[in-house]
Every structure is written in structure tokens, then in C-alpha cells.
C-alpha positions in Angstrom: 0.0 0.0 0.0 2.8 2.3 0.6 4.7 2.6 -2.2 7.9 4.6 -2.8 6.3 7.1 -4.9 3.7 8.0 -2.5 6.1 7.9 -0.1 8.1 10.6 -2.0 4.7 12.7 -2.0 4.3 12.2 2.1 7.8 13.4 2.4 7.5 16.6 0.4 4.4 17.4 2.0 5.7 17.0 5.5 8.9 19.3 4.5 6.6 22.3 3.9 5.6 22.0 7.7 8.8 21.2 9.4 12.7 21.5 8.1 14.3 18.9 9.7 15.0 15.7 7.6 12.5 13.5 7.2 12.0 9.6 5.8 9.1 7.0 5.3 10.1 3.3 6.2 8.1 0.6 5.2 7.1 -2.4 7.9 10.2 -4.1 7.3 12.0 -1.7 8.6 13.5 -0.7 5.5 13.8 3.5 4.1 11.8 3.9 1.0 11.9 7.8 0.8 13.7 10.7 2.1 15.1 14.2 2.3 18.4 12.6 2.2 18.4 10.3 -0.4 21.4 8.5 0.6 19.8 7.0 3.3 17.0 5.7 1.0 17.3 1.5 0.7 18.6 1.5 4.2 17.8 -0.7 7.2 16.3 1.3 10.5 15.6 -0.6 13.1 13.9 2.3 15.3 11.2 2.3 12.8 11.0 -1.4 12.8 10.5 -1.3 16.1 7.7 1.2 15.9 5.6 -0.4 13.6 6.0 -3.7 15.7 4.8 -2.2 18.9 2.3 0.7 17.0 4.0 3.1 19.3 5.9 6.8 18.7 9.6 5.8 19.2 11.5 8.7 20.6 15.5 7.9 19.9 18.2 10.3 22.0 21.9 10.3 21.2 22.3 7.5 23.6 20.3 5.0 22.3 22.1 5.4 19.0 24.8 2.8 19.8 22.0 0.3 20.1 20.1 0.8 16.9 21.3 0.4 13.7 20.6 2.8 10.9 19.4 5.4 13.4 19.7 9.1 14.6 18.2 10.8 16.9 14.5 12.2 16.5 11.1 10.7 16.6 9.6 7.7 15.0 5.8 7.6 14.2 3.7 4.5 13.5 1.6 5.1 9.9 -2.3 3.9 10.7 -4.6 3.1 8.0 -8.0 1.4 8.6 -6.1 0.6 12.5 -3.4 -1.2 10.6 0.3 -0.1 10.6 1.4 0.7 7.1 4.9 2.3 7.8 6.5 4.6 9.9 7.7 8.1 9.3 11.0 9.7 11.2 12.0 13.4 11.8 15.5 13.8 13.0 16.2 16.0 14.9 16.1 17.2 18.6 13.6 15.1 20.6 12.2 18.0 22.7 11.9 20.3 19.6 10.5 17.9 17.0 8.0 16.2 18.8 5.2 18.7 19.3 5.2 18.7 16.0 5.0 14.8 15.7 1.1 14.4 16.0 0.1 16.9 13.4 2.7 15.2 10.7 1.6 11.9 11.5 -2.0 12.6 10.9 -1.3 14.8 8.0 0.9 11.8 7.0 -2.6 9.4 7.4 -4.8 12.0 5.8 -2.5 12.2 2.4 -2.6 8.1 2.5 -6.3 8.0 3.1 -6.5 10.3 0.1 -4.4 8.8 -2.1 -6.5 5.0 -1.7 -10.0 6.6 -1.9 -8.5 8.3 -5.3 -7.1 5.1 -6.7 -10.5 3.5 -5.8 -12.5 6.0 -7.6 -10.0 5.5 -10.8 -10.3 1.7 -11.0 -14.2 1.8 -10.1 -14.4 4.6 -13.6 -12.4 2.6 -15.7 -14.4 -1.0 -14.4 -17.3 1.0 -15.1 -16.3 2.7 -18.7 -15.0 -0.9 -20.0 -18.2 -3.1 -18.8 -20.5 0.1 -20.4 -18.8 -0.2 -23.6 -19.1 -4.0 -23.5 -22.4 -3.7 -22.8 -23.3 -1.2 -25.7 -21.6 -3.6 -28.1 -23.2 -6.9 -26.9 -26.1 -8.2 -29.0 -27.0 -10.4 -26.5 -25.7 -10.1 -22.6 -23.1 -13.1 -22.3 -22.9 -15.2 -18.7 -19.6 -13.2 -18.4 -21.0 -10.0 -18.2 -24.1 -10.8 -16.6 -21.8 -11.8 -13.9 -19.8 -8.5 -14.0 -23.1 -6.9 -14.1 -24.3 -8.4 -10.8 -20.8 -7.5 -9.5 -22.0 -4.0 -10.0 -24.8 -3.8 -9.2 -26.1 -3.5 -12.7 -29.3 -4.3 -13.6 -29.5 -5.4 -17.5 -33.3 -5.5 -17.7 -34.2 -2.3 -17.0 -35.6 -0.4 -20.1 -33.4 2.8 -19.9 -32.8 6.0 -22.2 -29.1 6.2 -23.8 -27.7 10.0 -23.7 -23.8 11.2 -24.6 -22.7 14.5 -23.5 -19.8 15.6 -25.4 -17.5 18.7 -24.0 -16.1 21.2 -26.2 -12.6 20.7 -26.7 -10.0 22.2 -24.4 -6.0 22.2 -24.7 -6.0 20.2 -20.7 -7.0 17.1 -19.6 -9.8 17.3 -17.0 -8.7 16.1 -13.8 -9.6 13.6 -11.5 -11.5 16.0 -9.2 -13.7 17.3 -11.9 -14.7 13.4 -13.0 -15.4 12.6 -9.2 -17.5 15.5 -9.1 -19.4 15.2 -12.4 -20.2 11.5 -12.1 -21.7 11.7 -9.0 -23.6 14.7 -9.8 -26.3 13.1 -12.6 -27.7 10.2 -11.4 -31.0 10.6 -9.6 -32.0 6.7 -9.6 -29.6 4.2 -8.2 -30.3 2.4 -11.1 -29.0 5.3 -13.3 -25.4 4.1 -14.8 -23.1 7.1 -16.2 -19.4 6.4 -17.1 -16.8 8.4 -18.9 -15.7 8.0 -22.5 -12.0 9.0 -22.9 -11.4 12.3 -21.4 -14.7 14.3 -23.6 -17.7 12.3 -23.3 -20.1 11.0 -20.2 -22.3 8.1 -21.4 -25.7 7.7 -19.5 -27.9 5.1 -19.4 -31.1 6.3 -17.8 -33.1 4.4 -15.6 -36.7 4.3 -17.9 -38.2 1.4 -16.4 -40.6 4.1 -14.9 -42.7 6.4 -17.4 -40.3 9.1 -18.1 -41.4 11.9 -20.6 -38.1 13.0 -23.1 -39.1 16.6 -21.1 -38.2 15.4 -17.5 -35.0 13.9 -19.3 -34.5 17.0 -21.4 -35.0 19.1 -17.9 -32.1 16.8 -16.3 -29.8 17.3 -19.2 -30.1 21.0 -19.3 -29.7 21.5 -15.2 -26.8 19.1 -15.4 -25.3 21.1 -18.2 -25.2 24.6 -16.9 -24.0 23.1 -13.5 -20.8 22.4 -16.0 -20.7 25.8 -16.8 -21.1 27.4 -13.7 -19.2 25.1 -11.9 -15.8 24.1 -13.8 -16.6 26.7 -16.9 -17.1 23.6 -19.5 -19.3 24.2 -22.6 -21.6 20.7 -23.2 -24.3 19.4 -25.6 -25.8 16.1 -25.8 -27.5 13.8 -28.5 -30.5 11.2 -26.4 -31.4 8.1 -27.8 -35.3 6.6 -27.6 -36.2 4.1 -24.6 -35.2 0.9 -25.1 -34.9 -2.8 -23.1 -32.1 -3.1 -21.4 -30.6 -5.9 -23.4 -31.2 -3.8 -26.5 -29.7 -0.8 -25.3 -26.9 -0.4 -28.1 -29.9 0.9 -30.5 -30.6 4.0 -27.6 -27.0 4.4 -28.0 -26.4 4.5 -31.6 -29.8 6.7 -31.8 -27.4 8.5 -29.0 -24.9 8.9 -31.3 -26.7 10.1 -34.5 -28.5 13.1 -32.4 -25.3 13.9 -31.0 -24.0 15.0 -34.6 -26.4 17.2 -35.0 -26.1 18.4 -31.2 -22.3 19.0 -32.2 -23.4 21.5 -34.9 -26.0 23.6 -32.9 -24.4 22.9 -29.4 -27.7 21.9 -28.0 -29.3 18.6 -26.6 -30.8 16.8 -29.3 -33.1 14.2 -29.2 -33.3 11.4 -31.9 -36.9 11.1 -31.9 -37.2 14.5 -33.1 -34.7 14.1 -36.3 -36.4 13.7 -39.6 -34.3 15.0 -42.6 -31.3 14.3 -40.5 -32.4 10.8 -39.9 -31.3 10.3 -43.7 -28.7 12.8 -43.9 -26.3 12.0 -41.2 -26.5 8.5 -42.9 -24.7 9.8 -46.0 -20.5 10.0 -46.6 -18.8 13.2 -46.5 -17.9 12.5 -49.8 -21.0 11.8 -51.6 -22.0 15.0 -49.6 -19.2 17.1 -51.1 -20.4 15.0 -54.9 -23.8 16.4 -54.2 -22.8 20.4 -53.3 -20.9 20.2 -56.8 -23.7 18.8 -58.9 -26.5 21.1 -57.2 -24.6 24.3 -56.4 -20.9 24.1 -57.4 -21.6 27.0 -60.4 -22.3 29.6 -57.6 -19.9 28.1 -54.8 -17.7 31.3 -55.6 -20.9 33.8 -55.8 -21.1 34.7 -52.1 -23.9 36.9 -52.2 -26.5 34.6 -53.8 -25.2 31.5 -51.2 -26.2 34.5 -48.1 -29.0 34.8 -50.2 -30.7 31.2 -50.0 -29.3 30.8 -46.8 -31.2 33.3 -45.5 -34.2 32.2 -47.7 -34.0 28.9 -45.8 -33.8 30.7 -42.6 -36.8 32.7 -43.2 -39.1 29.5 -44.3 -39.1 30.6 -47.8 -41.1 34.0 -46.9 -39.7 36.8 -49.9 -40.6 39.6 -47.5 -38.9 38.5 -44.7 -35.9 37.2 -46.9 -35.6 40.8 -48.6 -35.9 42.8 -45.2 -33.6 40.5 -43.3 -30.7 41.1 -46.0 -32.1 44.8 -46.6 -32.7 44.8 -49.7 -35.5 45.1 -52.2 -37.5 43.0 -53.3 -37.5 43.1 -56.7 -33.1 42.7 -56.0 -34.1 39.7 -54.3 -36.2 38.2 -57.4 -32.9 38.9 -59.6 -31.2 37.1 -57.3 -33.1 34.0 -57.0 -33.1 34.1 -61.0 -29.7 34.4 -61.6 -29.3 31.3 -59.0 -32.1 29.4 -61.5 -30.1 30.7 -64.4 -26.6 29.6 -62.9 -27.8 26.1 -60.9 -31.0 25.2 -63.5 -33.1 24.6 -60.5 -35.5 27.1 -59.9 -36.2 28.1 -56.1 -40.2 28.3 -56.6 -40.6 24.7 -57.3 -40.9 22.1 -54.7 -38.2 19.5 -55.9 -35.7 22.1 -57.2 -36.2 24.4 -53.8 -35.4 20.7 -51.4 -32.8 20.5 -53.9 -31.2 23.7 -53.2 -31.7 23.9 -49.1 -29.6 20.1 -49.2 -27.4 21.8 -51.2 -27.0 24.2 -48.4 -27.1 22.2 -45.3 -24.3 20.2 -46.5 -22.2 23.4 -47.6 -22.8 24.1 -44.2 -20.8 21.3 -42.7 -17.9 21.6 -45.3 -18.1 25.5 -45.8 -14.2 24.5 -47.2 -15.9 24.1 -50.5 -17.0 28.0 -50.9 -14.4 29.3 -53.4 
């Protein structure tokens, strides 16, 4: 349990309270860290004894003839869960040193007590992140992790609601703080399961085996997303999957996944049960995306103002007056426009085919605006 690294990490922290020299020994008597690192590997038998007999070990220049290894100062038993773990050693003057013993030896404790609980909560995320991403690629739950399941305390028959929150990227790594805090802060069911995916994603699976209405989901997502903002300054969106059975739950999760595209784009949550042209169009390659801008409108990719032009007709449902007033301009410049674009593109904006044509046209340039020349 105590290992020379944290050992190293005890010792530093002790040296901002006190500047006498300081070492960590391990049960068998043996130095593992220290300010004087020549001393490190060595056997001190004042230590031994004090984690033999769990008692402070005060060592004057006399009995240093009858220890080896030693010098004078004060030896202090490490306690964890009321077992000895090691023992730390300030030399130094017995009468100066040791009213300082019982603060360093519990600040000693509290760094150790940290350190576990930390380690804990990294090998319970990582269990957690691999048996969740097992799951979501299982067709059919396997005795294996049914068992890991159980282990914990899983259950796999619960119809739940997949949902992926995605952070904006950043140049840091978050820290281990921030995924302690955030993973605890979601789940309002003890049967609600949320992991992390790499260091920019949380993946929940949301307890549904109750009615739940998308809106109380939707409410959840949004409260848990501005606590990320207020709280550690993190910009989030999210894409939610439909309800599914728990043995089924990779199809919440790849419905998860599609909404979360479009999420990406308008940095909102998105739901996949309210996608309908994106249900097909998030389906199609980049490539046959880019093929698609060419053959529709790849004559006016270099004519800026007629691309603002339909973009803005899209944005304004196809309404002339509001088109015209929103770019302020007239309308009879805005029927020249929207002719030239017929004349230039051979679709023609006031017929149904051409004009859902021309608005794929632009919700693909959207995502590759690279292509306008």
C-alpha cells in the first residue's frame, strides 16, 4: 500500500511544515523515501521497532549505539484502517520535533487515506467505462457480463434512455476532481449508470423502467449542463437516444450517437426522436456530400452573395418579405437574385423539388463550408 512514490509525495508534503529531515520506512524496517536520499534502501531498526509495537519511538543520542541505521529524532507508526502501514522519522532534537509529531503523523494518514480513496474511484471509472462499452456492443448479454453486471450492481433488464454529453474541446486534460465531481452529480435513480468515454464524453444510461417523458430527461440534461458551466466553466451538448430494453440498449445508444452529430453543430441537446431530414442525412458520406454540393450548387460556390441569399431564404421559411428585409434589400433585387441562381444552378427556387434541392445543397455546404471558393 505504501509505495515509494507516494512515499516521495508524504515526504515533500511534511517538508513544507517542518525542516528537519525527514524519511518513510516501510514495515520491514527498511527506508523507502527521504530528504536525504542516501539514506533511502537502508535498514532502521527504530522504525521497525515502531511499527512492531504501534507506538511513537523517541530515539536520544544514547540509544544510538544500540540501533542500527538510526539518529536521533522521533519515530511515528503510519495507521490506515487501524493497521500499521509504515512509519515516518524526523531527526532532529527530541524535545523540539515532537510537538510537532502528531500533526505530521496525521497529516501523513490523511495524504494516504487520500491517495487509496483516489485510486478506488479511478479503477471503479475505468471497471465501469469498459463493462458500459461491452455492454453497448453486446447483442446479447453473455454469462460473463451478466456476472460483471451483478458485480455491479447492474441491472440489464431495465428499459433505460441512452444520452452522450460531449465537452467542447480544451487544450488540458480534466482532472480527477472534476470526473469525481461530475459523475456523481447526474444520477437521480440508483439504477441510473453514467461512465466516462476517454477524457470528452459522459455516457448515460437512464433508468426508464418508470414512465419518463423525453421533457423530464431534457429538464435533467439542461440542469446538469449549466452546473458544468457554472461550476468548472465547460461548454456541453448532448444527442439522447429513444427508450429501449435493457438488453437492447446499443440501439438508444447509436440513436445517441446520431443526435449527437447534430447536437455537435448547434451545441444543443438533441433528441433522436425529433430528427427527420437528419435521420437520412447523417447517414450519408462526406464524400457523396461534397459529390452532391458540386452537382446542385458548385456553379455559384464562388458567388457569395447569392449563397447568403438562400441561406437566408431557408432561414426565413421561404417567406420573400422576410428574406428581402432581413438582408435589406429590395424586393424586386431579391427576385434577380433568385433568378440568376435558376439561371446559374438550373433549379429554380419556386418549385418544390428544385427548392429541397437547393436547401440540401445548403445544409451540406454548411458542414464543409471549405468548399465555398
Amino acid at each position: 500500500m505504501l509505495q515509494p512514490d507516494l512515499a516521495e509525495k508524504i515526504v515533500k508534503e511534511v517538508r513544507k511544515l517542518i525542516g528537519e529531515e525527514i524519511i518513510v520506512v516501510n514495515t520491514d524496517g527498511h527506508i523507502i523515501a527521504g530528504t536525504n536520499r542516501e539514506r533511502v534502501g537502508a535498514f532502521h531498526e527504530g522504525a521497525l521497532i515502531t511499527s512492531q509495537n504501534r507506538k511513537k519511538l523517541i530515539i536520544t543520542e544514547k540509544e544510538i549505539p544500540q540501533l542500527k541505521g538510526v539518529k536521533p529524532g522521533i519515530n511515528l507508526p503510519i495507521l490506515f484502517q487501524n493497521e500499521v502501514i509504515g512509519v515516518i522519522g524526523i531527526t532532529g532534537d527530541p524535545e523540539t520535533i515532537t510537538p510537532f509529531g502528531e500533526i505530521i503523523r496525521k497529516m501523513t494518514e490523511l495524504l494516504i487515506s487520500e491517495n487509496y480513496y483516489a485510486e478506488q474511484f479511478d479503477w471503479h471509472s475505468r471497471t465501469i467505462e469498459t463493462f458500459v462499452m461491452e455492454w453497448l456492443q453486446t447483442k446479447e448479454p453473455s454469462p460473463e457480463l451478466v456476472d460483471k453486471a451483478r458485480t455491479l450492481s447492474i441491472n440489464l433488464e431495465l428499459d433505460r434512455t441512452a444520452a452522450i454529453i460531449e465537452f467542447d474541446k480544451r487544450n488540458y486534460p480534466l482532472s480527477r476532481d472534476f470526473w469525481s465531481s461530475i459523475l456523481k452529480s447526474f444520477s437521480q435513480s440508483k439504477h441510473d449508470v453514467t461512465a466516462r468515454s476517454g477524457n470528452e464524453r459522459i455516457i448515460l444510461l437512464i433508468d426508464s423502467s418508470a414512465t419518463v417523458h423525453p421533457t423530464t430527461i431534457k429538464k435533467r440534461l439542461n440542469h446538469f449542463l449549466q452546473f458544468l458551466k457554472n461550476t468548472f466553466g465547460i461548454s456541453a451538448y448532448a444527442g439522447v437516444g429513444q427508450k429501449g430494453e435493457g438488453n437492447l440498449i446499443r440501439h438508444s445508444y447509436e440513436q445517441a450517437e446520431r443526435a449527437l452529430k447534430i447536437a455537435r453543430s448547434k451545441r444543443e441537446i438533441i433528441f433522436d426522436e425529433e430528427l427527420m431530414l437528419e435521420m437520412i442525412t447523417e447517414e450519408l458520406r462526406p464524400e457523396v456530400k461534397s459529390a452532391y454540393i458540386q452537382r446542385t450548387i458548385g456553379s455559384i460556390l464562388s458567388e457569395s452573395e447569392l449563397l447568403e441569399t438562400l441561406t437566408e431564404l431557408f432561414k426565413q421559411n421561404h417567406s420573400l418579405k422576410n428574406t428581402a428585409q432581413s438582408l435589406h434589400i429590395h424586393i424586386n433585387t431579391l427576385h434577380y437574385r433568385l433568378k440568376k441562381v435558376e439561371d446559374m444552378t438550373h433549379l429554380n427556387p419556386s418549385k418544390i423539388h428544385d427548392l429541397l434541392c437547393l436547401y440540401l445543397a445548403i445544409l451540406f455546404l454548411e458542414e464543409q463550408p471549405m468548399l465555398k471558393k
